[in-house]
C-alpha positions in Angstrom: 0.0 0.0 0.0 1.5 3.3 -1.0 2.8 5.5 1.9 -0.2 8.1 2.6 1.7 12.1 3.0 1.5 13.6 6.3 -0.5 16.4 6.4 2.0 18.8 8.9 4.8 17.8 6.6 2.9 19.4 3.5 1.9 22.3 6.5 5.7 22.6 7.0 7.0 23.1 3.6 4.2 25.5 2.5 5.4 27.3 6.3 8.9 27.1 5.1 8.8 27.9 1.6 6.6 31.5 2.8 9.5 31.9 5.1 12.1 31.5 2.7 10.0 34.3 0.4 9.6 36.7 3.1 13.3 36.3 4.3 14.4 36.9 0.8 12.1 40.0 0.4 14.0 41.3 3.7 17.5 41.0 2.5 16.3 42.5 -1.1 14.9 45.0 0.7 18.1 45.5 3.1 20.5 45.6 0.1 18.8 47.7 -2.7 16.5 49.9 -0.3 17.3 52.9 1.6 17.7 51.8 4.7 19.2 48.9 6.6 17.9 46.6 8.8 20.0 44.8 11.4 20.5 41.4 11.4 19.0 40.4 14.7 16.1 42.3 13.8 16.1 40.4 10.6 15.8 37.0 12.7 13.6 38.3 15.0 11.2 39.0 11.3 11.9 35.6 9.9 10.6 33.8 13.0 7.5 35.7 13.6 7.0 35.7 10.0 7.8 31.8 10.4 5.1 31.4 13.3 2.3 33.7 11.9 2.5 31.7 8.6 2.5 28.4 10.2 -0.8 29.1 12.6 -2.2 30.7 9.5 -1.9 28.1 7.5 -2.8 25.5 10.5 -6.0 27.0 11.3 -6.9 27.2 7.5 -5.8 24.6 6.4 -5.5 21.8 9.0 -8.1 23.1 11.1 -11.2 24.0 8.7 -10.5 21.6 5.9 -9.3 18.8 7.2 -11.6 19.0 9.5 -14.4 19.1 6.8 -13.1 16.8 4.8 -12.8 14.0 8.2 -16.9 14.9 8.4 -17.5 14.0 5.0 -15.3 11.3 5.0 -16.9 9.8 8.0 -20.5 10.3 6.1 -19.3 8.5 3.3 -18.2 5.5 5.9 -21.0 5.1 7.4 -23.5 5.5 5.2 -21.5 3.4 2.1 -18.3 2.0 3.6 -19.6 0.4 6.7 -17.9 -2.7 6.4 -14.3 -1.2 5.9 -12.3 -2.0 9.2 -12.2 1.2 11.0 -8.7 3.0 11.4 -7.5 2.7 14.7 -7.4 6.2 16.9 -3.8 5.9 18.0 -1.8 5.1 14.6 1.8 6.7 14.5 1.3 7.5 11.1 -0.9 10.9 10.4 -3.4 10.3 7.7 -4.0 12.0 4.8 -7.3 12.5 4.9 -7.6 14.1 1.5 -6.0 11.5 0.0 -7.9 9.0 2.1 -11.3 10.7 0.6 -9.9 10.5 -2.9 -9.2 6.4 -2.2 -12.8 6.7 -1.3 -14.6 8.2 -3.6 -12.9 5.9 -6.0 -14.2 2.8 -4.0 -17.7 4.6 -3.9 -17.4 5.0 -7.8 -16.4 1.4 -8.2 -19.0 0.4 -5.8 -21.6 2.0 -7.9 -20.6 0.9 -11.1 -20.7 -2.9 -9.7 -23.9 -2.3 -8.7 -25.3 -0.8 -12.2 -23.9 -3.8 -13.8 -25.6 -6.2 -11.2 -28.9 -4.4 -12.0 -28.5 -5.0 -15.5 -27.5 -8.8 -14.9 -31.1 -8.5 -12.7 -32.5 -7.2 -15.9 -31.8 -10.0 -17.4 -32.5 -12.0 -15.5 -36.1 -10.8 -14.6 -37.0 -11.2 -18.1 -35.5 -14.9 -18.8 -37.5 -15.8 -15.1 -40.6 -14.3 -16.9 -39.7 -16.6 -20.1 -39.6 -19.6 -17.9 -42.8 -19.0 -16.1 -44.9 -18.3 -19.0 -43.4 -22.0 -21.2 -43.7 -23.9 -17.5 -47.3 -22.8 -17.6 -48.0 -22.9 -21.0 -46.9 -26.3 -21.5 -50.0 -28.1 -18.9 -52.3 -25.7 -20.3 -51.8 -26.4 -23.6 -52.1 -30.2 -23.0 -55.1 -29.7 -21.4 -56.5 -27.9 -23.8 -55.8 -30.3 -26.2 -57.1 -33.2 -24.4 -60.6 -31.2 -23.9 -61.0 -30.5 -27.4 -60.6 -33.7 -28.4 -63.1 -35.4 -25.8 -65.5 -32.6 -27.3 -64.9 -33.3 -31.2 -66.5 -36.8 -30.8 -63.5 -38.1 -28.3 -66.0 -38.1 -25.1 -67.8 -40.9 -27.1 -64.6 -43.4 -28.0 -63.8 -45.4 -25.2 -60.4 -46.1 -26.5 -59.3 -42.7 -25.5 -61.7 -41.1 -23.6 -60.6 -42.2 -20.3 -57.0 -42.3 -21.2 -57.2 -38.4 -22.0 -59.2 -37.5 -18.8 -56.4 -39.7 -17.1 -53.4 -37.3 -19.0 -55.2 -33.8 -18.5 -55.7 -34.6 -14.8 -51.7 -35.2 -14.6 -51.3 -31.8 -16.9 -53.7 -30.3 -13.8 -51.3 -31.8 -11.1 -48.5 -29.8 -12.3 -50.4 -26.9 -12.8 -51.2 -27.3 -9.4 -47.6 -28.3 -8.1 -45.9 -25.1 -10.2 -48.2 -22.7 -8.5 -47.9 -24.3 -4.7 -44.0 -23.9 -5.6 -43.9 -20.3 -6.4 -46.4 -19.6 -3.5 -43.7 -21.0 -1.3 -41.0 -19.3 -2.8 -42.5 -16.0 -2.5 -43.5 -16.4 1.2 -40.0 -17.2 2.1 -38.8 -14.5 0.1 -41.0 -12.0 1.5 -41.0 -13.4 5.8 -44.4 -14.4 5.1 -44.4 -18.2 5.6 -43.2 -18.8 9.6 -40.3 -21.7 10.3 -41.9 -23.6 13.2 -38.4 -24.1 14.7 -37.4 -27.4 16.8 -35.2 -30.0 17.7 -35.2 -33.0 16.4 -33.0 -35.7 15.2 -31.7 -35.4 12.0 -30.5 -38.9 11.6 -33.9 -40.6 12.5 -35.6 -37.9 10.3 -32.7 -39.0 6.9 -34.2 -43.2 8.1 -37.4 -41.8 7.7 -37.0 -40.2 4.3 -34.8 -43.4 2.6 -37.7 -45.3 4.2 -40.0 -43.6 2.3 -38.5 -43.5 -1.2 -36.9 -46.7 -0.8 -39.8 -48.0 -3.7 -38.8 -44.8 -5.8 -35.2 -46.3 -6.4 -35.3 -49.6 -6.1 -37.2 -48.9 -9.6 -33.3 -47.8 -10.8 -31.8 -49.7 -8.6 -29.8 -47.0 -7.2 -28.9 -47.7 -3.1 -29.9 -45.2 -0.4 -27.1 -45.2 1.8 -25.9 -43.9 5.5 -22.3 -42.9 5.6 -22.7 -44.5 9.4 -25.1 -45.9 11.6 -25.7 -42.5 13.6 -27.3 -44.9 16.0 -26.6 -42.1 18.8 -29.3 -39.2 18.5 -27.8 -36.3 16.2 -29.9 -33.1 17.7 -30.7 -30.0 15.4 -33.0 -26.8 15.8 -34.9 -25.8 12.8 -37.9 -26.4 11.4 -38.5 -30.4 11.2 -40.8 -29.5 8.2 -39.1 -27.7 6.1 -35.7 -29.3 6.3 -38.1 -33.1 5.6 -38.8 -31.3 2.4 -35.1 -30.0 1.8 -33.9 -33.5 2.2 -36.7 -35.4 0.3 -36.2 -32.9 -2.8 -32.2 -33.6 -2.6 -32.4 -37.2 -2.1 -35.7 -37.6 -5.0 -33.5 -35.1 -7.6 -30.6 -37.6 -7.0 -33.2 -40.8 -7.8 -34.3 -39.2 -10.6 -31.2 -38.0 -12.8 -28.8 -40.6 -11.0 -27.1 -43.5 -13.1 -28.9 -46.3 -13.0 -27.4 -48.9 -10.3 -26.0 -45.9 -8.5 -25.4 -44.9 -4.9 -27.1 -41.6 -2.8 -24.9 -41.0 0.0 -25.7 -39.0 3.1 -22.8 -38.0 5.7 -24.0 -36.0 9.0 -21.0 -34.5 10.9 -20.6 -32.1 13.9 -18.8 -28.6 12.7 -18.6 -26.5 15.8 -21.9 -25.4 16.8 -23.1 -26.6 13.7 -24.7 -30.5 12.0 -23.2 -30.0 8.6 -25.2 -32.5 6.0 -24.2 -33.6 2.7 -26.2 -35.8 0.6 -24.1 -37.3 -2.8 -24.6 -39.6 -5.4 -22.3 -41.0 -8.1 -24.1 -40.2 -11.3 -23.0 -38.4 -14.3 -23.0 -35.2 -12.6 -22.9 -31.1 -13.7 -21.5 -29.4 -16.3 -19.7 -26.5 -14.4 -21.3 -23.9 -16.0 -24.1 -25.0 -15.3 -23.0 -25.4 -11.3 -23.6 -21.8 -10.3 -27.4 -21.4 -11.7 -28.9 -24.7 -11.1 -30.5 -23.1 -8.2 -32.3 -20.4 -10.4 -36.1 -20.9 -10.7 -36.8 -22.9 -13.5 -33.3 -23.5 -14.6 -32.9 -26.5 -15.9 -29.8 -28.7 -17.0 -31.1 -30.9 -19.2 -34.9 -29.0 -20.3 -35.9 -32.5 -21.6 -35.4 -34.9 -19.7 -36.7 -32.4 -16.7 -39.8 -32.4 -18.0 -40.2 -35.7 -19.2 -39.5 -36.5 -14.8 -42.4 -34.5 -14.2 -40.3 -31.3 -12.2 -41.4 -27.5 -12.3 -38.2 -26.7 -12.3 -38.4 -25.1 -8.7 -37.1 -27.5 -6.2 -34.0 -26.4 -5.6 -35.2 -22.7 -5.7 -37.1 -23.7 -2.8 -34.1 -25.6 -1.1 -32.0 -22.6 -1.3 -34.3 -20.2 0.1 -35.2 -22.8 3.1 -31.8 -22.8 4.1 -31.3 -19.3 3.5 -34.5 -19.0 6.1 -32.7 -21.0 8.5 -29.8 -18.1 8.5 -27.6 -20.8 6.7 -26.7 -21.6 2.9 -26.5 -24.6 1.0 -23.2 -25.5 -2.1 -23.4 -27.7 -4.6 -20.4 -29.6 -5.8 -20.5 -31.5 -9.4 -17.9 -32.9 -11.7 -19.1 -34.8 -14.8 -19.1 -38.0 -14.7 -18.6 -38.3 -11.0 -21.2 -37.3 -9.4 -22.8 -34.3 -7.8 -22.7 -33.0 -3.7 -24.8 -31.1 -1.8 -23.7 -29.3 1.4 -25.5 -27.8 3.7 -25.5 -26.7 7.7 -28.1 -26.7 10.9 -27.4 -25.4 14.3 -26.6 -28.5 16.5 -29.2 -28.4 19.7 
């Protein structure tokens, strides 16, 4: 970091160099005028003239600008710069605080120009979200539509399809349904609305509970739900049971779902601190890395496809995000193709 000037050494030589002047103007004076002046009175000039210009240019100049430029300096800190580390009160070094408003003003500047350029990326992304939710709700609607105007052009009365296309617009209704129960969600826990119900519970029972459940679901790819131990001791959390049921179920059903076939879901609960830090992992063919950092964007989708062909809105992991989030904790994903992709994410041990 580049040496800051002191401010009484710029004080000194402005003091100086209007000494040096006034001196000069003395001895010009004493040679070329009309009259001479003795040499102790001459001293006696150059130090008064030394201390009148130094106070002068103290007062001015140390006193009323530096001291409105600390003022303004201090505004800009609080209200911008709060999370710069404060300088300590004691340093050996004086500041300059011009110099230190410059750096600044530059960091307020660059500050700004991050944010216009985040706004735009918001933008952006506003209007692909917008994109997404008008196809994802396009798509049932126009099946069903479909399916009723056939049933009503003579369909209704052929019994070879009739029931069949009841059957499809009712599963084109369901995900309707589940799309819009998603985006509720997501809004409440964006905007405080929806309340965590917070608890303690045991997070390993509640992980036995879950494989339990979708043990059917894949045993159909015969992938293998797995513990990384027994946990046969209680592993105590506080958050809401809940929530963190549906965190889980999502992570564990997404890793069913677009796993390998005759693959392995892992989960792995370990003690951080004051913190249960859960990791559920499978061994699939895992995430492109570009696609790494968005796939918990609403409605982004890896492959668009085969998403929709396994019945998803494209939300779940939206809403996994923002449960954690609610929970004052975040979630990562790790993926690397053709290995497999990790999920990490903390709880507050009880």
């Amino acid at each position: 970091m580049q040496k800051q000037t002191n401010i009484s050494a710029r004080i000194l030589i402005l003091v100086v160099v209007s000494t040096v002047v006034c001196a000069t103007a003395f001895l010009l004076l004493n040679y070329f005028g009309h009259f001479k002046i003795d040499l102790s009175y001459l001293l006696l000039s150059v130090f008064i003239c030394f201390v009148v210009s130094f106070l002068i240019l103290y007062y001015f100049y140390y006193v009323e600008v530096t001291r409105n430029v600390n003022v303004l300096n201090e505004k800009i800190r609080r209200r911008f710069l709060s999370k710069e580390i404060p300088q300590k009160a004691d340093q050996l070094e004086e500041e300059d605080t011009l110099l230190q408003l410059s750096e600044r003003v530059d960091l307020l500047v660059k500050l700004r120009e991050k944010e216009v350029q985040q706004f735009e990326n918001l933008d952006s992304y506003r209007k692909e979200y917008l994109g997404n939710v008008s196809h994802e709700l396009k798509t049932p609607v126009f099946n069903i539509q479909g399916y009723v105007d056939t049933l009503l052009n003579g369909g209704l009365e052929d019994s070879t399809i009739n029931v069949e296309y009841l059957r499809r617009a009712e599963k084109s209704i369901d995900r309707l349904i589940n799309i819009i129960d998603d985006l509720e969600t997501i809004t409440q826990l964006e905007t405080g609305d929806l309340q965590l119900d917070i608890d303690t519970f045991d997070i390993a029972l509640l992980c036995k509970d879950i494989y339990a459940s979708l043990e059917l679901n894949a045993a159909k790819r015969n992938i293998k739900l797995e513990l990384a131990k027994k946990y046969d001791k209680p592993i105590l959390v506080k958050a809401d049971k809940f929530r963190i049921r549906q965190v889980l179920t999502n992570l564990i059903t997404n890793s069913i779902k677009y796993g390998k076939e005759n693959g392995t879901t892992l989960i792995e609960l370990n003690y951080l601190n004051d913190d249960v830090v859960i990791s559920v992992s499978d061994n699939g063919d895992g995430i492109d890395k570009k696609h790494v950092s968005r796939i918990f964007e609403r409605f982004y989708r890896v492959d668009k496809g085969r998403s929709r062909e396994q019945g998803g809105t494209g939300l779940g992991l939206a809403i996994v995000k923002h449960i954690i989030e609610a929970h004052n904790k975040s979630i990562v994903a790790e993926s690397e193709l053709g290995k497999g992709t990790k999920f990490t994410f903390s709880l507050p041990a009880a």
